[in-house]
N, C-alpha and C positions, 0 to 999 in steps of 0.2 A: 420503645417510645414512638418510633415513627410507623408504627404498625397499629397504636389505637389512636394517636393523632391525625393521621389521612384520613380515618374514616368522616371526617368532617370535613374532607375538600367538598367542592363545589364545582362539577364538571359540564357545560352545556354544549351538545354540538347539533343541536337546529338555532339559524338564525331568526333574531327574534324581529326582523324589519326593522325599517324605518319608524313605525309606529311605537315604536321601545322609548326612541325621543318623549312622546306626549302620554303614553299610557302610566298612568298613576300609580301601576299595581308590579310595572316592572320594578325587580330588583335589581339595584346597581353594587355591584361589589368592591368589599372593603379592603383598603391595606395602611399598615400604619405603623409606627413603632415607639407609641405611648407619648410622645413630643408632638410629630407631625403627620398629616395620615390626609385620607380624603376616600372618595366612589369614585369608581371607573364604569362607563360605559359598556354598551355590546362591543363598542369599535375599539374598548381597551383606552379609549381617551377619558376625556370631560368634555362631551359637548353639551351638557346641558346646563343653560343659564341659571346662576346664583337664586334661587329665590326665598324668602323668607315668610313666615307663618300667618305675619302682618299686610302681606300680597293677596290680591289675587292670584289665581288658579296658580298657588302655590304646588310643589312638587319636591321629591326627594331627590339631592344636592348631589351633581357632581364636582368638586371644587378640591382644591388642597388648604386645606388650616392647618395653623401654626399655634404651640402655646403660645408666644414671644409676642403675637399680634392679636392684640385688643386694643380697642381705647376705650376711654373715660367716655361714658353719657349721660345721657338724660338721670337723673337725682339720684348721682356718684355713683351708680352703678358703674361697670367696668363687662363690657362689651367684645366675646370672642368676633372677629371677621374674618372672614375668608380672602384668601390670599392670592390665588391665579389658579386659572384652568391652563390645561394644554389640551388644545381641540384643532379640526382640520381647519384648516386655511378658508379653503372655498365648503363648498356642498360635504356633507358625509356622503360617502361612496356608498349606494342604495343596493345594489346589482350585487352578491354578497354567495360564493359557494364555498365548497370542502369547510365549511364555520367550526370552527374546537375554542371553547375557552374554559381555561381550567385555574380555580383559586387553589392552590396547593399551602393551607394553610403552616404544614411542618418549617417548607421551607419558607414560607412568608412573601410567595410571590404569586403572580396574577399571568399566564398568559393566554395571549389572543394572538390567534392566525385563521385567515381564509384570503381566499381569492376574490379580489375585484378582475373588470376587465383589464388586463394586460398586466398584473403584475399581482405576485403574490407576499402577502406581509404579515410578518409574524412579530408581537408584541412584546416581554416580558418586564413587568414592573414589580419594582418591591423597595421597601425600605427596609437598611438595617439596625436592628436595635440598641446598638454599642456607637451608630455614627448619626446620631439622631436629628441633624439639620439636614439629612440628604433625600431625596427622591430620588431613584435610578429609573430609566427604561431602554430596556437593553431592544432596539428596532433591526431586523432584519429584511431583506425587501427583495427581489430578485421578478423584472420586467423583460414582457417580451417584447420584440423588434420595436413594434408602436407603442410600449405603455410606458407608463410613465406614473413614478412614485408621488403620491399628490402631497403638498407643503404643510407643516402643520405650522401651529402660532402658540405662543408663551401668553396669555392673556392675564395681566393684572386688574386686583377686580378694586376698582375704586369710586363706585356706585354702589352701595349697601345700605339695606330699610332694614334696621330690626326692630323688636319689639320699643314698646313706648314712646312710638313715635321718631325713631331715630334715624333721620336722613344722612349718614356720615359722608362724605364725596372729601377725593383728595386728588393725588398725580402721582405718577412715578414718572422717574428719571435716570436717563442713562448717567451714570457714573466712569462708568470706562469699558470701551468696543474693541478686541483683539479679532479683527474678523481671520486674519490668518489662522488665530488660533479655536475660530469660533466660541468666543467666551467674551459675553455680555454682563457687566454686572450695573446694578441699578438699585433707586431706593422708592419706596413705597411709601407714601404718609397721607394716612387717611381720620381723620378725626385725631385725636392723639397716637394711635400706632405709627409708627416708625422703624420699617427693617428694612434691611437688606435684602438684594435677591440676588443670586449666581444662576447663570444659566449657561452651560456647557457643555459642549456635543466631542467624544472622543470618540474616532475614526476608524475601521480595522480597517477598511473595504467601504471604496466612494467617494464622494465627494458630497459635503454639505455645505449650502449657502445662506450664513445666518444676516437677516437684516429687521432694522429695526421700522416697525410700522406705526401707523397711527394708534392704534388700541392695542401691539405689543410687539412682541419681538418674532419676524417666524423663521423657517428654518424650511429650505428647498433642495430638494438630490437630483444630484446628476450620475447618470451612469446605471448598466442595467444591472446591477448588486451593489448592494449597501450593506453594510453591517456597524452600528454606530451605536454610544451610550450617552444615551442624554440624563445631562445630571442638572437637577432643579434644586439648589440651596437657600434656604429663606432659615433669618434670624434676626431679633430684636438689634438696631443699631448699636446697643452698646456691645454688643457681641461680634460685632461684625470682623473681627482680624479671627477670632476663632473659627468663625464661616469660610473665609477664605485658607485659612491653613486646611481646612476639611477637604474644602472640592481641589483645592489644586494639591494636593496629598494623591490625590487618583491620579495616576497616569497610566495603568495598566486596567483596559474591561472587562478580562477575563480574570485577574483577580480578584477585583472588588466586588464581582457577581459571585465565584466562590468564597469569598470570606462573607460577604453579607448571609448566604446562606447557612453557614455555618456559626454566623451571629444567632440566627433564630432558631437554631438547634439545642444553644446554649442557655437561649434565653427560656424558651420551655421548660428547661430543668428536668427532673426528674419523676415527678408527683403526677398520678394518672389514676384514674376509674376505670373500669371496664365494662359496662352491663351487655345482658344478650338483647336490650330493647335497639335495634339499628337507629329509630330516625330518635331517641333521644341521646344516646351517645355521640350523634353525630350534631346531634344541636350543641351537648357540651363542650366537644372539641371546639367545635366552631365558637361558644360563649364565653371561653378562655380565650382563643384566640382574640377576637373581637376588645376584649377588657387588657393584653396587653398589646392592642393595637393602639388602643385610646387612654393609654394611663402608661408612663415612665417613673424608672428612680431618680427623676429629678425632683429638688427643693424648688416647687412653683407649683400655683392650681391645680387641683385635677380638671380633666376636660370636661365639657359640658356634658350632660344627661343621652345624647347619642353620640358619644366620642368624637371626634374629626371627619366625620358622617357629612356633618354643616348640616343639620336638619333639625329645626324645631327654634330648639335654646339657645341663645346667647351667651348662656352663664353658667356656671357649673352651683352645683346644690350639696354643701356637704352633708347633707340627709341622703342625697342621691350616692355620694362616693362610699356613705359609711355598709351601705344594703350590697359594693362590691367586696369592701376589703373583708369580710372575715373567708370570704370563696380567698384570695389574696395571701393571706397568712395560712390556710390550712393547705394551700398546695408548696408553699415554701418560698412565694413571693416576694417577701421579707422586706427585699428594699425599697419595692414601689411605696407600700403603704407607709413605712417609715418614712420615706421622702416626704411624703401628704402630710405628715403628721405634723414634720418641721416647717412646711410653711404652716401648718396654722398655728405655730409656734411664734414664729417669726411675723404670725399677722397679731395676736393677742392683744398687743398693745394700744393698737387701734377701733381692737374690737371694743375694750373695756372702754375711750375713751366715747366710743362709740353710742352705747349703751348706757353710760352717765348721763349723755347729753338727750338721746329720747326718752329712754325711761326710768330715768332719776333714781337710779339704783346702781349698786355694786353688781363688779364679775362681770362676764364675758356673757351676751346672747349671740350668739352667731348666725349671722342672718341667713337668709331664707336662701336670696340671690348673692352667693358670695364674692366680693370681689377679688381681682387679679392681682391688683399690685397695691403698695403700701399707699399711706398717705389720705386713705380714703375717707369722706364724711359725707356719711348716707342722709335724703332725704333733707336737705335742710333748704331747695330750694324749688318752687313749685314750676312744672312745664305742661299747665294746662292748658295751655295754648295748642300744643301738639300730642296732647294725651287728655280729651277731656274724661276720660274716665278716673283721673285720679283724685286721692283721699288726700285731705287736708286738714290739720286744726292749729288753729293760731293760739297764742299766749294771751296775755291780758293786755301787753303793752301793742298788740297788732302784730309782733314777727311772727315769722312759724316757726311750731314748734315739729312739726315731721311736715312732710309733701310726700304720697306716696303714689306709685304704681297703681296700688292695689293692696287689700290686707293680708293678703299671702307674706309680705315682707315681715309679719310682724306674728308669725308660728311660732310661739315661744316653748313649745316642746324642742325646737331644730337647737337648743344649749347642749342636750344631751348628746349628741351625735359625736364631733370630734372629742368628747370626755371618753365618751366609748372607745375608737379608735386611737385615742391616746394608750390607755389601760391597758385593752387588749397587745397592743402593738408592746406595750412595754413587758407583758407577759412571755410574748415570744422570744423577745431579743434579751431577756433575764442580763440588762447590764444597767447597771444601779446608777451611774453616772448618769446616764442619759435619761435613764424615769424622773432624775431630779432634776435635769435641764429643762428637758422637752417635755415631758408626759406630764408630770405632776402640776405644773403652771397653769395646762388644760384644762388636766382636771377640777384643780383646786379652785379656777375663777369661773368655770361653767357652777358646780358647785355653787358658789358666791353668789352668782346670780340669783341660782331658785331660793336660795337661804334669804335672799333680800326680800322677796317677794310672798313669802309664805308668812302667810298670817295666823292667830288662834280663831278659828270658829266659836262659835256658840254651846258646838258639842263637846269641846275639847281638842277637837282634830286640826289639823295644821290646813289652811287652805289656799289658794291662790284665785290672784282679782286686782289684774291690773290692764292700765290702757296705755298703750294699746296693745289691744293682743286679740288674737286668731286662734283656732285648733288646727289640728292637721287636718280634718276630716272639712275640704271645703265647704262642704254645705252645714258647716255647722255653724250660723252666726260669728259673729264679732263683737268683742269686752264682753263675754261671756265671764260666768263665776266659774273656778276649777271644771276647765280645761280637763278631761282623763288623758289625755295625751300629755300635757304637761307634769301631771301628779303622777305617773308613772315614768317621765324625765326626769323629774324633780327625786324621786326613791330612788331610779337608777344613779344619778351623780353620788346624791349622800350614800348608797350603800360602798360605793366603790370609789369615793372620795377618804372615807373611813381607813375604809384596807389599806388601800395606799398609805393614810398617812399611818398608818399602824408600821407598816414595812417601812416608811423611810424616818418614824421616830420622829415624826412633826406632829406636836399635841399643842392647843391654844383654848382660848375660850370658846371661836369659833367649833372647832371638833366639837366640844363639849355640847354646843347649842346644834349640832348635824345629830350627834347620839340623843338627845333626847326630843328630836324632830321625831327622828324615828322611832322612838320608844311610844313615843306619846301619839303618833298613826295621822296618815295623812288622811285626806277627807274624800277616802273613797266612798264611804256606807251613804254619801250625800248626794251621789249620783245614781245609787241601786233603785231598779225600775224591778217593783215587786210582778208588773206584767209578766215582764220579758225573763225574770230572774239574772239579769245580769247589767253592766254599768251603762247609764246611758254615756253620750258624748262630753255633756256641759251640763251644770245643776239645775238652768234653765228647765231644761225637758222636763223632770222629774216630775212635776208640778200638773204636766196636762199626759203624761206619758202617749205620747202622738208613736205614731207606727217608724222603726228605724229607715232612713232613709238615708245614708250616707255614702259619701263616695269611697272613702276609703274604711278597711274595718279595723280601725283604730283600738278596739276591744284586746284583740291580739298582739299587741306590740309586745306583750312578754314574752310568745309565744316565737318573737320573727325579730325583731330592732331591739329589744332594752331586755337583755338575757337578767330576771331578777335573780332567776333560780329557785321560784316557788313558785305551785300552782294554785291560784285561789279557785273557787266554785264559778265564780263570775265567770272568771276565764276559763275555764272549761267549757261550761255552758255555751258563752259567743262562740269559741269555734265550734258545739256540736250544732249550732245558728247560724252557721255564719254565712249563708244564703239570706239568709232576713236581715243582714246587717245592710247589706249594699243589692235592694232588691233588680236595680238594672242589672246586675250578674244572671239575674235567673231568667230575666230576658232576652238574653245573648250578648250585651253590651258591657262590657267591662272595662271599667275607667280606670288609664295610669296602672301602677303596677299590683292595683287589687289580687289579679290571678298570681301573679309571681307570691304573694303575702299568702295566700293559700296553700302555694307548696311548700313556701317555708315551714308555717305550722302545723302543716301535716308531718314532716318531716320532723321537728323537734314533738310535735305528740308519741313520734314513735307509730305512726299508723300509717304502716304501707298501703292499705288497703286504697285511704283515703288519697295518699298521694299518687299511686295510679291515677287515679278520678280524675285530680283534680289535674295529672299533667293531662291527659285525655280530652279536654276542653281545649287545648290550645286551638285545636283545627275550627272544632265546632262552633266557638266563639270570636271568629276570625284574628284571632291576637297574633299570629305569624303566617308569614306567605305558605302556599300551599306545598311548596319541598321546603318547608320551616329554614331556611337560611337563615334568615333574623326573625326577633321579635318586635312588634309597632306599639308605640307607646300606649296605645288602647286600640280597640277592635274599632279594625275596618281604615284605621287611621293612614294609610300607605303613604303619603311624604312624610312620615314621622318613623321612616327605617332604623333600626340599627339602637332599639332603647336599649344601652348600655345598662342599663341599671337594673330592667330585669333581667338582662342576661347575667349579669349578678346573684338575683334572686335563685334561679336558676340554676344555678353552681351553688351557691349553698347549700340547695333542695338535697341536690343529688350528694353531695359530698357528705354530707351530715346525713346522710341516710343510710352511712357505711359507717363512717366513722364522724360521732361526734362527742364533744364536753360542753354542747351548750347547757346542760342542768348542772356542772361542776363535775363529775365521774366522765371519765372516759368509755364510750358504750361504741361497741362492734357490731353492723348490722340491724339499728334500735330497727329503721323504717324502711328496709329492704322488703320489696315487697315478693312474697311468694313465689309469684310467677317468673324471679327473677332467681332461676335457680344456680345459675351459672356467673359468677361476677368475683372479677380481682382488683386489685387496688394496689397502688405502691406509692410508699414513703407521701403518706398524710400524716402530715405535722398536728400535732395537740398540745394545747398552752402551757403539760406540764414538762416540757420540753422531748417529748418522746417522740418518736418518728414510726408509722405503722405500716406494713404490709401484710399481704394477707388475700386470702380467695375463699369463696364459697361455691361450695359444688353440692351436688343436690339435699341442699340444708345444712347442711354440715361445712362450717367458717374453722380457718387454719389462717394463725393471725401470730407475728412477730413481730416484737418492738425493741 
């Protein structure tokens, strides 16, 4: 395991200057352990300042974020923020030789060592994934006669703009200073967030002098050797006695540096690919790592769209979480996505009442921007004051009836997503108890919802046309008639809303009225562009058949998001098109994770050829840094590091190109591509509970289950 895992460390030993600070395009590297995570520096810190998308000369985020720390904002939305940096005191030390930094992704740590003048310092930071409120850095430092170890500082960040206009500002406070024992703890409350922080330096070798400053806590050495682990714990205040059993549980740093390491030994498992291509093995290493850096088996959120990166989002998107989890469940993941599942389990209730209340219908839509914590009621109250870009419409008696953002909130394809990840999730774990708690609830009231909505046509076919509603494909209008992204969420619920309740023996009038939804065909032939020979976006087009211009190729969602398990002609045809769907792709510009959707459906067509191709663009279309460490949320985008979610796309590509059952059959090798004559795989999980190994050596696959 730990032999195709490194090949996706990340090793630098020129330094990259002072100018790493301000240059856009420097990568800052990740560490995390699905709860808490953040970027580090060339210097192995955070010095650079918090900034968000809604700034100026925004930049990719050095910071540490927490799940536990969001607040409430602008129209109910529910707001990740970043938590504290640890950066120098004074100046970053310019003057920089012998420079090594090395991410060693197996063992889930980051180190940095060189020489300033007079002292030399060596880094190592990591979080373990079993003790998930902690930050470790383990500092070693050794000065000569004159030099001198320069001070760093705890900076909590309580000035933060994120989107929609939101200025949140708060304070923190010392709670209780053991300077003897150098252990700081304090609380943060920033807009609605409220947590805790520990901050605690344990000593091999040295002396440390922790004091509290204006803007935070720093910490200064004496003596010409140091060896010290500083431990940084942050958790939501009601959590807080749990926090403090964690960091004071450590008192040995040689310990807790070998047991965290052997945390992420464990946490890897056992599930791996092999190809002979270097720089994409060494992406997928890294693309796995990355997604359990940024996503835990805990029952709460998944993280935003560039994981604890702090870069872009605010909010996490369960359309975004659902394009990682079947990478998730096919390497054996099991419990992360399960976790995900329960909280939108556990949010349902709110969702439903949610969706009564804007669009006067039954079942669960799951918004777009999903939020954090319970309680929530989106949109009812307008802040255009601070967001003049937002969408409004009032009732008849003058209140409003939504206040929004923007109509992104209102993608009523985004019902299917957690129905999906309900299903699947419940396929892996084959325990019947909890399909009937957890998964079936999902299902049943996403379900509800397209049932609500779906009306008879003219033709006979089943259609959808309601407001407010969006497509996926942004440029595709708004209160559009059927939505293809919708009507392909709407088939995916009923077909897999059916099975289910067939397997848990739940039959009503409802089922009866899903079975003859489907019998009777939804209103795809009402979208068919006899140009193009395939579906447009929204029934609108049909009408003037304008040239496709879309940003995302919604065409394909069978093909990559909504597994139907049948291929119509339409959908063939878009992906042998699917350069004309989203003509800026053929320009070099590629929006969001259009390229990742590519390799997906090349990979479920079963066409290696194509998925060479299509990974083969990453470079040319600038969509990852030039040694591809990460991927940017679209091309050229560099403060937008670490898109989680195609790194997802990513891993599905590659996984299911060895082994997949997205068509229902289990297929070995469907979209390996030729030139990859040399490739092994171990223990990929398949939903009919089988477990696969296996290698191919020149064309010829040798496969055990």
């Amino acid at each position: 395991m730990r032999k195709v895992i490194e090949k996706g460390n990340v090793v630098r030993t020129m330094w990259p200057g002072m100018k790493s600070l301000e240059d856009d395009k420097y990568v800052n590297l990740y560490l995390g352990n699905g709860r808490f995570g953040g970027c580090f520096d060339a210097w192995g810190l955070m010095n650079r300042k918090y900034t968000n998308w809604c700034q100026d000369e925004v930049m990719a985020n050095t910071v540490l974020m927490h799940v536990d720390h969001y607040s409430r904002g602008s129209y109910g939305l529910d707001y990740h923020l970043p938590v504290v940096r640890l950066a120098w005191l004074d100046e970053c030390p310019e003057v920089i030789d012998n420079y090594r930094q090395e991410l060693n992704i197996y063992d889930g740590r980051l180190e940095t060592s060189y020489l300033i003048p007079g002292a030399y310092i060596k880094m190592t930071s990591y979080f373990n994934p079993y003790n998930r409120d902690i930050f470790a850095m383990e500092l070693e430092y050794e000065t000569c006669q004159d030099g001198t170890m320069p001070a760093i500082i705890l900076l909590p960040e309580t000035k933060v703009w994120t989107q929609y206009g939101n200025l949140f500002t708060g304070e923190f406070d010392c709670v209780k200073f053991d300077r003897q024992e150098n252990y700081w703890t304090g609380r943060i409350r920033i807009g609605t967030a409220d947590s805790y922080i520990c901050y605690k330096v344990l000593s091999d070798q040295g002396i440390v002098r922790m004091a509290q400053q204006t803007e935070g806590i720093s910490v200064s050495f004496e003596g010409n050797k140091g060896c010290h682990l500083f431990l940084i714990g942050v958790a939501g205040l009601q959590r807080k006695q749990e926090l403090l059993d964690a960091v004071e549980s450590i008192v040995d740093a040689k310990v807790y540096s070998r047991g965290s390491t052997q945390a992420w030994h464990k946490r890897w498992g056992s599930s791996w690919i092999d190809i002979p291509d270097n720089d994409y093995q060494a992406l997928w290493c890294r693309s796995l790592y990355y997604v359990l850096c940024s996503n835990s088996p805990d029952v709460a959120a998944p993280s935003p769209p560039h994981g604890w990166a702090g870069n872009a989002w605010n909010f996490h998107f369960p359309q975004d979480f659902s394009y990682i989890a079947p990478a998730l469940l096919r390497l054996g993941h099991w419990d992360i996505v399960k976790a995900k599942v329960e909280f939108y389990r556990n949010m349902l209730d709110d969702t439903i009442r949610n969706t009564k209340r804007i669009y006067g219908v039954e079942g669960a839509m799951w918004p777009w921007e999903f939020p954090m914590g319970p309680g929530f009621e989106l949109f009812k109250e307008s802040f255009k004051d601070i967001h003049p870009e937002e969408i409004c419409e009032y009732q008849s008696d003058g209140s409003i009836r939504y206040a929004a953002p923007n109509w992104c909130q209102f993608e009523i394809h985004n019902a299917a997503y957690p129905a999906r990840m309900a299903y699947e999730t419940a396929q892996y774990l084959n325990d019947d108890k909890w399909t009937r708690e957890v998964a079936w609830p999902i299902i049943k009231e996403s379900t509800r919802f397209y049932a609500s909505i779906l009306h008879k046509e003219s033709d006979g076919t089943w259609g959808i046309y309601i407001k407010p509603s969006m497509g996926q494909d942004e440029a595709g209008g708004r209160n559009e008639k059927n939505y293809l992204c919708a009507l392909f969420s709407a088939k995916y619920c009923l077909k897999k809303a059916l099975e289910m309740a067939e397997r848990l023996g739940y039959h009503s009038e409802e089922t009866i009225t899903w079975r003859r939804i489907l019998d009777e065909g939804l209103a795809f032939k009402r979208l068919f562009s006899k140009k193009y020979e395939m579906y447009y976006t929204c029934e609108s087009l049909v009408r003037h058949e304008p040239e496709m211009r879309q940003k995302h190729p919604v065409q394909l969602n069978p093909l990559t998001f909504l597994p139907l398990e049948e291929l119509e002609p339409q959908t063939l045809k878009a992906y042998e098109e699917r350069y004309e769907l989203c003509p800026s792709v053929k320009r070099g510009f590629v929006p969001g994770w259009t390229l990742g959707a590519y390799w997906l459906a090349a990979s479920h067509m079963r066409d290696g050829a194509a998925l060479l191709h299509e990974l083969s663009q990453i470079l040319p279309k600038n969509y990852a840094d030039e040694d591809m460490i990460q991927i940017y949320e679209s091309s050229g985008l560099y403060w937008a590091q670490y898109y989680v979610t195609t790194h997802g796309l990513f891993l599905q590509a590659l996984n299911d190109a060895i082994v997949s059952d997205y068509w229902g059959e289990v297929e070995v090798g469907a979209a390996c591509p030729e030139q990859w004559r040399k490739v092994r795989f171990n223990n990929l999980y398949t939903k009919d509970g089988k477990v696969w190994s296996g290698e191919k050596v020149n064309n010829q696959w040798t496969v055990s289950s």
